[in-house]
Structures are given as structure tokens and as C-alpha cells.
C-alpha positions, 0 to 999 in steps of 0.5 A, spaced: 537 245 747 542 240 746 537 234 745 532 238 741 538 240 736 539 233 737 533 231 734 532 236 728 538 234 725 539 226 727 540 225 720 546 228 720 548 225 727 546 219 724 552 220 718 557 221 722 555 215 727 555 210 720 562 213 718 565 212 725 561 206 726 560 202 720 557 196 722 557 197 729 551 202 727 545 197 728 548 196 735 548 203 736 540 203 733 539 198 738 541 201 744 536 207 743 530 204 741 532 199 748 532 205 752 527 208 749 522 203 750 525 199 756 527 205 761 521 208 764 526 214 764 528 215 759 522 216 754 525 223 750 530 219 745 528 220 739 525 214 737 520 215 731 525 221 728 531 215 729 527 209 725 525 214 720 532 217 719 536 210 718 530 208 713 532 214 708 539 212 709 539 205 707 536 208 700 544 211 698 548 205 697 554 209 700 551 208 707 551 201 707 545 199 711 540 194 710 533 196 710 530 190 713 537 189 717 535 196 720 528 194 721 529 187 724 533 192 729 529 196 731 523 191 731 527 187 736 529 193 740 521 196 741 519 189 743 525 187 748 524 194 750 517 193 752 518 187 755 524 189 759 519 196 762 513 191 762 518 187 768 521 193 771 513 196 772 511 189 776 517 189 780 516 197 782 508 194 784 511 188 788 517 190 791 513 196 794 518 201 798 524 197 796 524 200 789 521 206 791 528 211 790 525 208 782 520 211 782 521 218 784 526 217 777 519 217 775 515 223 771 509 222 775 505 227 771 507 224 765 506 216 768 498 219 770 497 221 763 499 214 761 495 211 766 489 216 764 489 213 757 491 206 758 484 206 763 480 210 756 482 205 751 485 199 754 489 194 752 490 197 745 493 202 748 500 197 748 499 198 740 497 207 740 501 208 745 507 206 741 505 211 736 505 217 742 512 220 745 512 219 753 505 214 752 509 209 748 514 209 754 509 208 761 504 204 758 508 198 759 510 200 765 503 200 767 501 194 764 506 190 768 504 194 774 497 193 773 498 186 773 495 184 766 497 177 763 504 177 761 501 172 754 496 178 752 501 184 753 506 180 749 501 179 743 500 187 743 507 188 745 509 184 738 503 187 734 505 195 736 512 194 734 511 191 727 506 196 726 510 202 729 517 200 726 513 199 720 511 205 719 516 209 719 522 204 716 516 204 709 515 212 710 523 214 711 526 208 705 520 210 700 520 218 701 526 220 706 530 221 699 526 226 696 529 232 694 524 236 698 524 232 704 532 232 705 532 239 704 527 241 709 528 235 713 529 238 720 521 242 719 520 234 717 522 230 723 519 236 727 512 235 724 513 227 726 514 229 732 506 234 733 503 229 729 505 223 734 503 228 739 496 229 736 492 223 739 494 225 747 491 233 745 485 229 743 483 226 749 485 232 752 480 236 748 475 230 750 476 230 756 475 237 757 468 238 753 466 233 757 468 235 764 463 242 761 458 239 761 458 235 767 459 243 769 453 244 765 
């Protein structure tokens, strides 16, 4: 209930951070994303929420947050993190049982829904799983456990993360301040969220036609 609470009203933790913390902000925006994207277990940190909310703030003057500091920032964090997973995910795999407290961290249910979606899509799914909660967090695991050159993962690495950052830094700065969207900004991020949702619900609702007519 507490991370939920979190999540829906991060733009005000967000302000309390920026006044505590001045500066010191960045390396906090930092952190998060990281762990996010670097630590297979921990992928409900609110990474989209969190870009989207530092964005909208860096338009008020008062807050004293660069939008393209905020964006190299996150930027940084996401392809870091994605290397960082990419490593622990091929070291789990050749390190076999001396890691294997590790994976029992792990969420395997989540971890075999991103294996399923990495097995339909490929490669390309290091770029549209950075737009999906949980799948942007295992899909580097998984390409470091499934042994994928490291050259070829690094260029979708750096392709997901500026088109990830991207996103949502353009779409926080130039509509994160608009008087409906700061009043209804929990019903916002909350939308965010569901819609980062949706392409997991379509290969679902896919998967399940097809399993039909195989019955059928």
C-alpha cells in the first residue's frame, strides 16, 4: 500500500526530495532508475512515473532542475542499469549453483514472462521492454543469461534507453504542467502505468486465441 502511495503522488515526494536535497537530486534520480533497471529484484520502482515527474518540474524555475541534466541522468541510469543486469543475468547462468540463493530473489513468474516475450520478439524486445514494467527488468537478465553478444545487446541497450528516457522527459516537460494534468496528476501516472501494461495484455490475449485454436 505504501509503494502504491508512493507511486501516485511521486510528484510531491519528488518536491520534498528537491528542497531537502538541492542538487543532490540527480544523484538520487540516479539511483532509482539503477536499481530499477539494474537489479533483477527490484523491478517496482517507479521508473516511468519518476522521469515523467522530474520533467514536469524542471518547467518551474523554483525547482532548479535542468531538463537535459534530468535527461542525461536518467539516460545514463537506464543504460548502466541494463549493462549491470545484462552482467548479473550471465554470471547467475555460469556461476550455476554458487549463485543460486540469487535466484530464489528472483520472481520467477515474472522472469518466465519475460523469457516468453524475449523468445516471440527477439532482440528487440531490450527496446519494448523498457517501455513495460517488470519486462524492462528481466529482459537484460535474460540477454546475459541466454549469452547474446554483449556488442549487439549494448547498441539495443543504448536505442531503448534514449527512446524510453526520451518519451517520457518530452511528454513530463511539455504537458506535465498543464493545469488539468497537475490537478489529476495521480489519475495521470496511474493511466502510465495501464497503458505501460498493455502490450504484456496483448500477447497474453494472443497467446490465448491461439492456444483456442490449436484446441480447436
Amino acid at each position: 500500500m505504501a509503494l502504491i502511495n508512493f507511486i501516485l503522488h511521486i510528484d510531491h515526494h519528488l518536491i520534498a526530495i528537491v528542497n531537502q536535497f538541492g542538487g543532490w537530486t540527480y544523484l538520487i534520480l540516479f539511483a532509482i532508475i539503477f536499481i530499477e533497471t539494474g537489479l533483477v529484484i527490484f523491478p517496482f520502482l517507479p521508473g516511468d512515473s519518476l522521469i515523467f515527474a522530474a520533467s514536469s518540474m524542471a518547467v518551474n524555475p523554483k525547482y532548479q532542475l535542468n531538463i537535459w541534466l534530468v535527461y542525461l541522468t536518467v539516460l545514463l541510469a537506464a543504460v548502466l542499469g541494463d549493462a549491470c543486469n545484462y552482467e548479473l543475468g550471465a554470471r547467475s547462468v555460469n556461476a550455476g549453483s554458487k549463485y543460486a540463493w540469487f535466484n530464489k530473489l528472483i520472481n520467477q513468474k515474472n522472469r518466465l514472462a519475460a523469457e516468453k516475450f524475449f523468445e516471440r520478439h527477439g532482440p528487440i524486445t531490450i527496446v519494448i521492454g523498457r517501455f513495460i514494467p517488470f519486462i524492462r527488468t528481466f529482459v537484460p537478465f535474460i540477454s546475459g543469461g541466454s549469452k547474446m553478444h554483449y556488442g549487439k545487446f549494448a547498441a539495443y541497450n543504448i536505442a531503448g534507453g534514449i527512446l524510453w528516457c526520451g518519451l517520457f522527459t518530452i511528454i513530463g516537460f511539455f504537458f506535465g504542467n498543464i493545469p488539468f494534468v497537475k490537478d489529476h496528476f495521480s489519475i495521470l501516472i496511474l493511466a502510465i502505468i495501464l497503458i505501460s501494461v498493455i502490450p504484456i495484455l496483448i500477447v497474453a490475449l494472443k497467446k490465448r486465441i491461439t492456444r483456442k485454436k490449436e484446441f480447436h
